[in-house]
Residue frames as a rotation matrix with the C-alpha (Angstrom) as fourth column:
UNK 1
0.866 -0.008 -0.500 -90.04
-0.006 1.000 -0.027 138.59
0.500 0.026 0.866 9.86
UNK 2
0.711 -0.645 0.280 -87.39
-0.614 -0.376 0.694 137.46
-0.342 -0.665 -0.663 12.33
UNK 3
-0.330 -0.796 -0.508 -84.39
-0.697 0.568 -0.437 135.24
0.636 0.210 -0.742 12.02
UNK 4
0.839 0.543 0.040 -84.42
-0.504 0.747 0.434 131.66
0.205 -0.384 0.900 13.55
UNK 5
0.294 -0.477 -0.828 -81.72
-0.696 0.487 -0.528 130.01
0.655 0.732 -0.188 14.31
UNK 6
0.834 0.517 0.191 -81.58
-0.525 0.638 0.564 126.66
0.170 -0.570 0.804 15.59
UNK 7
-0.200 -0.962 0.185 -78.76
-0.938 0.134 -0.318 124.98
0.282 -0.237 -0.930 17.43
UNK 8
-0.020 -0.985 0.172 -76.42
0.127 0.168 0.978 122.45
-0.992 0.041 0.122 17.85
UNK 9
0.388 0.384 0.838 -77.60
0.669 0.509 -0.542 122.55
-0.634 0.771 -0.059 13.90
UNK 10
-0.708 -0.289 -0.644 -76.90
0.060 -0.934 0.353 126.48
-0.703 0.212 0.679 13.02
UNK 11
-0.654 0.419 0.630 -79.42
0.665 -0.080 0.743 126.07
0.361 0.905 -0.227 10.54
UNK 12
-0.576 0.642 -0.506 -82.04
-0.299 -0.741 -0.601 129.81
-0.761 -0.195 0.619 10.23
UNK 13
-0.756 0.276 0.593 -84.47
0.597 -0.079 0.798 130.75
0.267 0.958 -0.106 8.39
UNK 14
-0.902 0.325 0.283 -87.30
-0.317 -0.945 0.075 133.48
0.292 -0.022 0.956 8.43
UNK 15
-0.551 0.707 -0.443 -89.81
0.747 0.655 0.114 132.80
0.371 -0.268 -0.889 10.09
UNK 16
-0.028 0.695 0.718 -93.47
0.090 -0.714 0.695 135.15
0.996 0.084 -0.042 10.25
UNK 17
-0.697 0.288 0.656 -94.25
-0.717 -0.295 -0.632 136.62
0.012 -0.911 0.412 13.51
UNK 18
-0.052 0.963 0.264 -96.95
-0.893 0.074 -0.445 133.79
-0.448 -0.258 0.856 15.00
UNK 19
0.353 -0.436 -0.828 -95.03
-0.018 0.881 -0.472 130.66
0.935 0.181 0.303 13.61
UNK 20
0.947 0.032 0.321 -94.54
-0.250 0.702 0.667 127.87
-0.204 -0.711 0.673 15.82
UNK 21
-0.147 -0.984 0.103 -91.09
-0.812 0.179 0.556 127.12
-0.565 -0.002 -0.825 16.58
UNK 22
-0.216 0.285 0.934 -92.41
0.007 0.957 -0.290 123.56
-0.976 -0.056 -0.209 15.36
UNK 23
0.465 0.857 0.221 -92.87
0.328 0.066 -0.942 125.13
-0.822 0.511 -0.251 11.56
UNK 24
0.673 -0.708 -0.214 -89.95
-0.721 -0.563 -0.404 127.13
0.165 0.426 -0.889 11.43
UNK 25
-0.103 -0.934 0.343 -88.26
-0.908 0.229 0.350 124.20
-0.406 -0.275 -0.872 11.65
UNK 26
0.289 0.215 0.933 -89.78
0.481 0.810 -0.335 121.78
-0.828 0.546 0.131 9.76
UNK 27
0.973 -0.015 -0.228 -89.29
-0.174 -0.699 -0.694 124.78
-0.149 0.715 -0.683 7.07
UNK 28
0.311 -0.915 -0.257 -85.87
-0.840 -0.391 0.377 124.67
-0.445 0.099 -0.890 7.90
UNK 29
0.507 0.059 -0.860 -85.65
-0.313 0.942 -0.120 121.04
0.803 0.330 0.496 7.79
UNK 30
-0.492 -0.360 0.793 -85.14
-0.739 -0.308 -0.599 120.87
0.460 -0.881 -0.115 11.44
UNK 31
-0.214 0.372 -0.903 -86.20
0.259 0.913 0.315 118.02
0.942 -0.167 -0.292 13.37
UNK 32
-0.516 0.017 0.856 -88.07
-0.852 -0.109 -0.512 119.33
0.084 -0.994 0.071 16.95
UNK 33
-0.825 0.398 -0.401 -89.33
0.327 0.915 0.236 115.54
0.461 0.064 -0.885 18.16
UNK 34
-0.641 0.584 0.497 -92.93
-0.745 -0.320 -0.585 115.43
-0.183 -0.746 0.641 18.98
UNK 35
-0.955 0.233 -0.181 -95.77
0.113 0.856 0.505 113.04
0.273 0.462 -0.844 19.19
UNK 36
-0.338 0.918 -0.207 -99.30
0.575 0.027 -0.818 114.81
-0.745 -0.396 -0.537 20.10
UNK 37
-0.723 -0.604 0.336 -98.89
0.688 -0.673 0.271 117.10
0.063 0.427 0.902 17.31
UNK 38
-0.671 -0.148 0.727 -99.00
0.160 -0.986 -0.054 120.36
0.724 0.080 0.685 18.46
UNK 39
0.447 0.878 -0.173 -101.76
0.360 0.000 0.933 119.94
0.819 -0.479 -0.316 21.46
UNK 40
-0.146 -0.216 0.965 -98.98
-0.868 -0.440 -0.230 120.62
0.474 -0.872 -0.123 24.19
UNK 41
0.875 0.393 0.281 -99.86
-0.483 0.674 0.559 116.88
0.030 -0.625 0.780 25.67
UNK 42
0.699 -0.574 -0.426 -96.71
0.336 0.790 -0.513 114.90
0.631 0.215 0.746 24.29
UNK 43
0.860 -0.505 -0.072 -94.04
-0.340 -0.672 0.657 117.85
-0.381 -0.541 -0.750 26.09
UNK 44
0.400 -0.802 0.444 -91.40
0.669 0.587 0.457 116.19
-0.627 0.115 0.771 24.38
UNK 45
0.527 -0.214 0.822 -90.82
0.672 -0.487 -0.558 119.57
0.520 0.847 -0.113 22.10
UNK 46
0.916 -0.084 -0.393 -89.31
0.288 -0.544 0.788 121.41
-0.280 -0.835 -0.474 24.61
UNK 47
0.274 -0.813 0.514 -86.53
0.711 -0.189 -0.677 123.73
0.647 0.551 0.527 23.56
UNK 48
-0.049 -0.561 -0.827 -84.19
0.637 -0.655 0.406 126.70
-0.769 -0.507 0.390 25.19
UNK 49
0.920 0.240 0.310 -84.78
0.374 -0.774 -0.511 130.10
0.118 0.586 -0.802 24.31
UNK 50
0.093 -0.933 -0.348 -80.61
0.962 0.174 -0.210 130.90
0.256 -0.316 0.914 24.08
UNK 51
-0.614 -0.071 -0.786 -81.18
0.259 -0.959 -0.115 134.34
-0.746 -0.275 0.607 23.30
UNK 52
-0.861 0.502 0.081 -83.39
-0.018 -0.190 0.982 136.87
0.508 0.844 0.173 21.31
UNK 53
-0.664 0.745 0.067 -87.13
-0.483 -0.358 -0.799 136.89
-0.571 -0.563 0.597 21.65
UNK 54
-0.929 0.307 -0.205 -90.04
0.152 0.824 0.546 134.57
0.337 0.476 -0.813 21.49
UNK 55
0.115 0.992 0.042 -94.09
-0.099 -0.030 0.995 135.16
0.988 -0.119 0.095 21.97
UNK 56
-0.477 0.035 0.878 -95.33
-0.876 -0.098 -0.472 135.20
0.070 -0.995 0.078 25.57
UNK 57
-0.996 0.003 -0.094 -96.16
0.003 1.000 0.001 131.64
0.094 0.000 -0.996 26.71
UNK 58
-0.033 0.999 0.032 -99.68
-0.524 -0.044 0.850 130.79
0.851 0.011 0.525 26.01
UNK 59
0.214 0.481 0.850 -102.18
-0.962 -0.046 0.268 129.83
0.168 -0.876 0.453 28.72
UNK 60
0.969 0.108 -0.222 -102.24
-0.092 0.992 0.081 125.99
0.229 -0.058 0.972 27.66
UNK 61
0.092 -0.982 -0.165 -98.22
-0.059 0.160 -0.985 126.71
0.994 0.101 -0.043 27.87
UNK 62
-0.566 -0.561 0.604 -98.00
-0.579 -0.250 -0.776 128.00
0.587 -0.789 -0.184 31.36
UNK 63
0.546 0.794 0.266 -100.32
-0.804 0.408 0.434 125.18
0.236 -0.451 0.861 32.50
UNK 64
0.856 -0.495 -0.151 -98.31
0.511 0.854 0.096 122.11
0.081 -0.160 0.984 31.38
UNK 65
0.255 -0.966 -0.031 -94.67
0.546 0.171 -0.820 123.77
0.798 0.192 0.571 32.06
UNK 66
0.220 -0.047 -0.974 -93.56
0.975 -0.019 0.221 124.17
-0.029 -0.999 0.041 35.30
UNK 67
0.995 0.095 -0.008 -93.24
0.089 -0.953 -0.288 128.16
-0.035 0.286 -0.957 36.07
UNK 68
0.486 -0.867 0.104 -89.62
-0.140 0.040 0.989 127.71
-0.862 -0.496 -0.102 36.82
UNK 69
-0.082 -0.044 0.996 -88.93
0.973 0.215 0.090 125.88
-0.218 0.976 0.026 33.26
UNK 70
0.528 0.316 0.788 -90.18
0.847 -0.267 -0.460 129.00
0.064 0.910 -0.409 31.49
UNK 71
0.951 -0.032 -0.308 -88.29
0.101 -0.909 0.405 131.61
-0.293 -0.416 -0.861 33.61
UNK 72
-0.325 -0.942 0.084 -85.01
-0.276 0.180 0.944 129.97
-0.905 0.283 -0.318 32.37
UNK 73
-0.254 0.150 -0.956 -86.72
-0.932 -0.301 0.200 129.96
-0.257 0.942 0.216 28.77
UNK 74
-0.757 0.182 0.628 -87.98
-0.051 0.941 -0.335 126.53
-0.652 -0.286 -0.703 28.48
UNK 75
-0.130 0.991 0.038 -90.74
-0.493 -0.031 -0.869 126.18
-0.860 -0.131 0.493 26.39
UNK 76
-0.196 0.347 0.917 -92.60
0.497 0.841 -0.213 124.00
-0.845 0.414 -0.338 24.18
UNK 77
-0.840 -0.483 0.248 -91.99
0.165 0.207 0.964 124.30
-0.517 0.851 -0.094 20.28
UNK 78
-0.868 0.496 0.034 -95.52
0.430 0.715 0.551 123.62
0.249 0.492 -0.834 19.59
UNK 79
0.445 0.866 -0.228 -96.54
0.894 -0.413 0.174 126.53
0.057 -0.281 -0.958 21.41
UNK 80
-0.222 -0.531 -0.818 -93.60
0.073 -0.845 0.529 129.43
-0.972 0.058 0.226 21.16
UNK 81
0.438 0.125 0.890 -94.02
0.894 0.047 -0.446 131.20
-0.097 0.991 -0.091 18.59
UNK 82
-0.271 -0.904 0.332 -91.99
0.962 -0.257 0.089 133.32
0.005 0.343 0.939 16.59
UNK 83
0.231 0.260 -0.937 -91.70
0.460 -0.879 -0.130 137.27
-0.857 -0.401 -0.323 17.05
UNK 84
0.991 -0.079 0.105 -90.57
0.044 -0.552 -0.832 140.34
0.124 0.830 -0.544 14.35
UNK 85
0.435 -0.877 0.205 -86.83
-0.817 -0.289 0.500 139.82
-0.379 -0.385 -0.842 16.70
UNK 86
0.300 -0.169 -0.939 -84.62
-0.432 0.853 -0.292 137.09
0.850 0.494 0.183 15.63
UNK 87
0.516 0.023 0.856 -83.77
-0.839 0.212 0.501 134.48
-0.170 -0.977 0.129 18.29
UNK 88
-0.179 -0.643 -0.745 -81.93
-0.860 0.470 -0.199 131.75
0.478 0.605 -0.637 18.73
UNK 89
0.371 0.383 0.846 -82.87
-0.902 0.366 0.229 128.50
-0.222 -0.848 0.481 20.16
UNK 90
-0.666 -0.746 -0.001 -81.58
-0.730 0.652 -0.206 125.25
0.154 -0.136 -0.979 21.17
UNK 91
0.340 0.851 -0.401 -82.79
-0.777 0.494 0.390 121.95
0.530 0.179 0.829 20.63
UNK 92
0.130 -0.344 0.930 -81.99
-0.690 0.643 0.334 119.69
-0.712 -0.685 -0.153 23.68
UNK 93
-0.448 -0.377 -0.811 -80.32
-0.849 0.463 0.254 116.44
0.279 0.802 -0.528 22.08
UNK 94
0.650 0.735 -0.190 -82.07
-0.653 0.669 0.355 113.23
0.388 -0.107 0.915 22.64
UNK 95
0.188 -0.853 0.488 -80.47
-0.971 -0.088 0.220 111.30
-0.145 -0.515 -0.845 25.23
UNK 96
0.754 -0.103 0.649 -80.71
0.255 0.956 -0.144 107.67
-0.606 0.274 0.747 23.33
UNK 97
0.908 -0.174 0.382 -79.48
0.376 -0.068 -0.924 109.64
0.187 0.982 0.004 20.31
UNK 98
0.441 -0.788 0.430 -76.46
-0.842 -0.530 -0.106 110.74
0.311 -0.315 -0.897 22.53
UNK 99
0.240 -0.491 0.838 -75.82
-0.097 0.846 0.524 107.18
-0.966 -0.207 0.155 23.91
UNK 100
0.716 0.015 0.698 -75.74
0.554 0.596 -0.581 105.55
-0.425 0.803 0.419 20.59
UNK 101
0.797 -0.569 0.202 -73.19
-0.332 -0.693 -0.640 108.53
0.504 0.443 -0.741 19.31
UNK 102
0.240 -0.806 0.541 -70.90
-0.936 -0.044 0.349 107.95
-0.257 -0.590 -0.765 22.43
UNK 103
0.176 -0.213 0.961 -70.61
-0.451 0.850 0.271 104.30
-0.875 -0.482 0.054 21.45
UNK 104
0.940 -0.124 0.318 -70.02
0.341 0.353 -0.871 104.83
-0.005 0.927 0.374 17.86
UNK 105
0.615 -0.745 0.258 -67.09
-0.742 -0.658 -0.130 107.09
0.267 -0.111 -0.957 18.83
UNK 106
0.239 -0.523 0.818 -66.02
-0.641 0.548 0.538 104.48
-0.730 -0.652 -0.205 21.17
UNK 107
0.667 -0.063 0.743 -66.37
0.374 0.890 -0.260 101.91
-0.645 0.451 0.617 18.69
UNK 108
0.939 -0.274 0.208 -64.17
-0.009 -0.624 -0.782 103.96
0.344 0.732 -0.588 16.27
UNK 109
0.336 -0.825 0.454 -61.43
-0.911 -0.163 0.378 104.33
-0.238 -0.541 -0.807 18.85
UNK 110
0.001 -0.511 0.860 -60.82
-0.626 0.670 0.399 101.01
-0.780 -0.539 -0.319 19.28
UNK 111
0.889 -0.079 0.451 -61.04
0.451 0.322 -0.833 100.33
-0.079 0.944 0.322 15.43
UNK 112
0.729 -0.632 0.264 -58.42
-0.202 -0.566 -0.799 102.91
0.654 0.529 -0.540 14.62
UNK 113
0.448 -0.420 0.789 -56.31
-0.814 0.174 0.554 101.62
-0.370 -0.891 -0.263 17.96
UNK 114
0.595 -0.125 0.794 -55.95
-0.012 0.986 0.164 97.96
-0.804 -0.107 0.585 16.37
């Protein structure tokens, strides 16, 4: 079993050889967004291999993800699966869930300002 560990979060956990990133992280209590589950159609699971080592992209992978995407580690949650190496990977933030942060911050400032 390898290590996992998932970022910006830091949360790991062990995860069998042949787990979906997408298991080892519900396990963890990790949130990777999707919405076809697990078919590869939705593409919204996409994560960053940071370092470490992750399965070779299945076929259905290197269909829907550009070749370029995977060469800079790219790949879809819902189809990487985990190895016997530990790895680390990154879960791109959602960019609503980044507005809505940047404007609570703001809003803060300009509470603590008055």
């Amino acid at each position: 079993m390898g290590k996992v560990t998932f970022v910006p979060s830091g949360k790991s956990i062990k995860a069998r050889a042949g787990q979906t990133l997408v298991s080892a992280a519900a396990a963890a209590r990790v949130v990777i967004p999707q919405r076809c589950g697990g078919h590869a159609s939705c593409l919204m699971c996409r994560v960053v291999l940071e370092s470490g080592e992750l399965s070779a992209p299945s076929a259905l992978e290197q269909r829907k993800m550009p070749e370029k995407d995977l060469a800079q580690g790219i790949r879809l949650g819902c189809q990487a699966k985990a190895t016997q190496k530990d790895c680390v990977v990154r879960i791109p933030e959602n960019r609503l869930k980044s507005v809505v942060q940047a404007a609570l911050e703001r809003q803060q400032r300009e509470e603590n300002e008055d």
